[in-house]
C-alpha positions in Angstrom: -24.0 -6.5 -6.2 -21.4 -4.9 -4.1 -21.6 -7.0 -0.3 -20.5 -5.1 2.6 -17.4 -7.7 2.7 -16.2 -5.9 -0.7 -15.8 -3.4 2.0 -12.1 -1.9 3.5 -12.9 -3.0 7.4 -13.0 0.8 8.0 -16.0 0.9 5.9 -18.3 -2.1 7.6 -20.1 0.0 10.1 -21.2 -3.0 12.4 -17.2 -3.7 13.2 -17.0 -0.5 14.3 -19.5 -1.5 17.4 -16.2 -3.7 18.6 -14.3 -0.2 19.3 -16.6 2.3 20.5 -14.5 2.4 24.1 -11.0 2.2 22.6 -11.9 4.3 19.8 -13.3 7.2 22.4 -9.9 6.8 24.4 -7.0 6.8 22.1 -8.4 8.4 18.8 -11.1 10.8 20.2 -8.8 13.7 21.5 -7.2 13.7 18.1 -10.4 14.0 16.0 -11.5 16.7 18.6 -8.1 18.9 18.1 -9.2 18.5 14.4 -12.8 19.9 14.8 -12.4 22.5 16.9 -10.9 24.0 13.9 -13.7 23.6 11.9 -16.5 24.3 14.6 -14.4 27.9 14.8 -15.2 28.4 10.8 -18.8 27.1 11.2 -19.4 30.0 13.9 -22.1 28.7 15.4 -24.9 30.3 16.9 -27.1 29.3 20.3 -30.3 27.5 18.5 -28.7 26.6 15.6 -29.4 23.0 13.7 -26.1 21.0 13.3 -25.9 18.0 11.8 -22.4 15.7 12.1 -22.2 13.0 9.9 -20.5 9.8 11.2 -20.1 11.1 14.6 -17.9 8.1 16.5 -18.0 8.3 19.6 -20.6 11.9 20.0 -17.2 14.5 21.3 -17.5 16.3 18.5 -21.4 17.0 19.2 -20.8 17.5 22.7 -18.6 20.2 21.7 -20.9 21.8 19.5 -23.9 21.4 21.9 -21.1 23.1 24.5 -21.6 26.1 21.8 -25.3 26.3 22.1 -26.3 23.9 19.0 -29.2 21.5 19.0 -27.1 18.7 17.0 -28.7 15.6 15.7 -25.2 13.4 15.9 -26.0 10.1 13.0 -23.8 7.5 13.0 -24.3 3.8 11.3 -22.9 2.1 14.1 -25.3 1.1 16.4 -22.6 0.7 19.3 -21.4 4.6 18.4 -25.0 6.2 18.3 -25.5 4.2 21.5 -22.3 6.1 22.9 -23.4 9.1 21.4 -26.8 9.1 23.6 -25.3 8.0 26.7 -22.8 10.9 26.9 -25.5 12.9 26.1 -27.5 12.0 28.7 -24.6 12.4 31.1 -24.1 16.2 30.4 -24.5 19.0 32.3 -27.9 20.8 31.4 -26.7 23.8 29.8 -26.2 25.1 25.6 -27.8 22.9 23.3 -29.2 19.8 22.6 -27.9 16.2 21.6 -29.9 13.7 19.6 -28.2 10.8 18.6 -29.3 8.2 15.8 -28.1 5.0 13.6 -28.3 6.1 10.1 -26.6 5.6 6.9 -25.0 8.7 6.0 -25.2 8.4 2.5 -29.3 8.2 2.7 -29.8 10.8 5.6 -33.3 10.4 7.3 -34.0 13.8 7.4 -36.1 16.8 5.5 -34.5 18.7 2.9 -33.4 22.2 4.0 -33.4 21.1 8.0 -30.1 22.2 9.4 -28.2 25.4 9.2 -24.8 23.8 9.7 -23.4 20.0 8.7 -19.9 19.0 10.1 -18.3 15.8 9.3 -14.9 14.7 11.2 -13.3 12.1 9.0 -16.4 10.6 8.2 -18.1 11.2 5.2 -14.7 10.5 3.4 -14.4 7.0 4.9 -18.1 6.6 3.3 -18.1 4.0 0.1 -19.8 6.5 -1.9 -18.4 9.8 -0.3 -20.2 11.6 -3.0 -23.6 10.3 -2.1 -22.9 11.0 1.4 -21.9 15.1 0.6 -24.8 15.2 -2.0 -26.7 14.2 1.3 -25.0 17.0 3.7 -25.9 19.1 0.9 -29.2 18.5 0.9 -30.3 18.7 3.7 -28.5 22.1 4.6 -31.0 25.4 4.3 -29.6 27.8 1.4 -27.0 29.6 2.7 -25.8 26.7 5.1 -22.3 25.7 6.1 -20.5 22.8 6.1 -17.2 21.8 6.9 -15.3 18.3 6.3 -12.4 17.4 7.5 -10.2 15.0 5.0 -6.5 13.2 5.4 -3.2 14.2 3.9 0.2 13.7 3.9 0.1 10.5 5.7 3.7 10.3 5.8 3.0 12.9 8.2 0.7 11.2 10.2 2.9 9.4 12.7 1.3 7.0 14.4 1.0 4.4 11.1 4.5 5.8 9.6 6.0 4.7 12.4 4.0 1.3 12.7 4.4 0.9 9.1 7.9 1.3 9.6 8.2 -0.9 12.4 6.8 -3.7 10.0 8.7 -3.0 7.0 11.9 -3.3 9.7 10.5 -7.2 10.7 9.3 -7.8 7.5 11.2 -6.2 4.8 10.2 -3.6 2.7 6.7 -3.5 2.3 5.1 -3.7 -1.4 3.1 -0.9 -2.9 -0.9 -1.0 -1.7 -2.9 -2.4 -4.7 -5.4 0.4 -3.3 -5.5 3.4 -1.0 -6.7 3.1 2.0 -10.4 4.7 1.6 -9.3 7.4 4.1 -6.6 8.5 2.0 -9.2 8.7 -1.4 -9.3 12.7 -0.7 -5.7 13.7 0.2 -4.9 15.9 -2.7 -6.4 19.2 -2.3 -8.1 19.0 -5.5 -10.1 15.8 -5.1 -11.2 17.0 -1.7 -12.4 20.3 -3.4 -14.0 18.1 -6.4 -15.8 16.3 -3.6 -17.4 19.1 -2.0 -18.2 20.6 -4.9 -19.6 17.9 -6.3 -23.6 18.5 -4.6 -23.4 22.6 -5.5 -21.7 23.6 -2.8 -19.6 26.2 -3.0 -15.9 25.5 -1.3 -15.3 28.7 0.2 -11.5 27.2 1.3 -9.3 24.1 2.2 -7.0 24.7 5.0 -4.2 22.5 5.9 -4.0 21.5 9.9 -1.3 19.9 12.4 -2.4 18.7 15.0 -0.6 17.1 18.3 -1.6 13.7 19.8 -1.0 13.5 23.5 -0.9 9.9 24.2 0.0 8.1 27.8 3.2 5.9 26.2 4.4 4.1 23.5 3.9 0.7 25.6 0.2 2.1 26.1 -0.2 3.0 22.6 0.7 -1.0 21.3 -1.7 -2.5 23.9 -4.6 0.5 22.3 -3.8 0.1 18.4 -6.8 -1.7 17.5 -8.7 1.4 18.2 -10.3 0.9 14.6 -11.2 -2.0 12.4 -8.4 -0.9 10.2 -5.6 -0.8 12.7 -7.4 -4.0 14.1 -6.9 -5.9 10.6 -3.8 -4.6 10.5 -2.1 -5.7 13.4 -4.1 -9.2 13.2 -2.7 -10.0 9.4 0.9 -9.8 10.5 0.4 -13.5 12.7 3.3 -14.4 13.9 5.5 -11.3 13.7 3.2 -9.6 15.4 4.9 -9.2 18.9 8.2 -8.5 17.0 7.1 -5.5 14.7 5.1 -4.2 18.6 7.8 -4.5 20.2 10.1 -2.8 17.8 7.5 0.1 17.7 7.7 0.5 21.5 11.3 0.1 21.5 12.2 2.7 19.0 9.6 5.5 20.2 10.8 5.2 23.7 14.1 5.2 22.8 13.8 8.7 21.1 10.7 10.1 23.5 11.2 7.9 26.4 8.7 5.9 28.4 6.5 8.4 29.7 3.9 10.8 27.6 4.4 10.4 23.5 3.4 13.2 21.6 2.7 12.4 17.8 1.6 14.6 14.8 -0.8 14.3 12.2 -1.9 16.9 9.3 -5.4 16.8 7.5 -7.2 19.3 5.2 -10.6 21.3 6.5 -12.7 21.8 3.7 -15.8 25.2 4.3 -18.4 25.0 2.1 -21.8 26.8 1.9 -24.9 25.9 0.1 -26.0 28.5 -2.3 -29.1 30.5 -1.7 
């Protein structure tokens, strides 16, 4: 029997509830650069059904509800779907409609054929079986429905840990080979994200590679906001005692070339459009 320990601490949905705040603050704007993109390719119409799959923290849904979508925004944190419905209920009357909910993505709650649009920002590929969780987006999309998935690549490319990581490896020495990949990082090669999608039926109409720009406050802010996920969180925890050494070294080397005011970092992920057949 696999335990939810057996788990990478990204996976364990209840330590997510420790990060809903910092998680909205620091990550948030970069997952929302990310999905603008692929609420462009979903074209969504006023009354449409949405459904996002591992929603965090709800922008994502508040963006697509800005659009004119009724969204039902699931997410298996209790903390996060809690989030989810107070921003909602905070909005501005106006487009569509947000319903938030704790579910397991990977055993949706939900009628077949109930949504004419499914969008999932870096979640359903955190998912232990991401394949049960797009067989689920799948079915629950009408025929003809479109999804889109964002997925992580190039993570050299994706600043903020290379340059943590690097940081480490600089107090630490050099840093042995993972004895897995991260589960975020299960889908980085274009052709195992397009394997994944098209695993339920779907048809992958395209997989698009994205950079995007992080606009964070400073590098000192940044080190005092890196546990804004149970990853990062484990992360900086295991290193103990060389913790304040490898954080200061991060701060000291990103203000030395960017200075001590606004940082802007990179990161690059792959949008996956799909559409159920029908």
């Amino acid at each position: 029997m696999t335990l939810a320990t057996d788990f990478q601490p990204d996976q364990q949905s209840a330590r997510w509830d420790n990060h809903v705040g910092v998680y909205e603050a620091v990550f948030e704007p970069l997952s929302l650069a990310f999905a603008r993109h692929a609420l462009d390719r979903l074209n969504l119409r006023a009354g449409e059904r949405l459904i996002d799959i591992g929603a965090g923290a709800g922008g994502v849904a508040l963006m697509a509800a800005a659009l004119g979508a009724d969204v039902l925004a699931i997410d298996a944190s209790a903390g996060m779907a809690a989030r989810i419905a107070a921003r909602a209920s905070a909005r501005r009357r106006g487009g569509g409609r947000v319903l938030a909910a704790v579910m397991n993505g990977m055993a949706l709650e939900a009628p077949a054929a109930s949504f004419d649009a499914a969008i999932s920002t870096f979640g359903v590929i955190l998912f232990p079986d991401a394949a049960a969780g797009m067989r689920e987006m799948a079915r629950v999309l009408r025929p003809g429905g479109r999804a889109a998935v964002l997925t992580w690549t190039k993570p050299e490319r994706y600043e903020l840990a290379a340059r943590l990581l690097g940081a480490i490896a600089q107090v630490r020495g050099p840093l042995p080979p993972p004895a897995s990949l991260p589960a975020q990082l299960r889908f980085k090669d274009p052709a195992d994200f397009r394997a994944l999608l098209g695993e339920p039926g779907l048809v992958v109409e395209d997989i698009v590679e994205l950079e995007e720009r992080w606009t964070l406050p400073s590098a000192r802010w940044i080190a005092e906001h890196i546990a804004f996920a149970p990853g990062m969180a484990a992360m900086t925890d295991g290193l103990g005692d060389d913790r304040d050494s490898v954080m200061h070294l991060f701060v000291e080397t990103l203000e030395r070339e960017r200075g001590t005011g606004e940082v802007v970092l990179k990161a690059v992920a792959h949008l996956g459009i799909a559409r159920k057949p029908g």
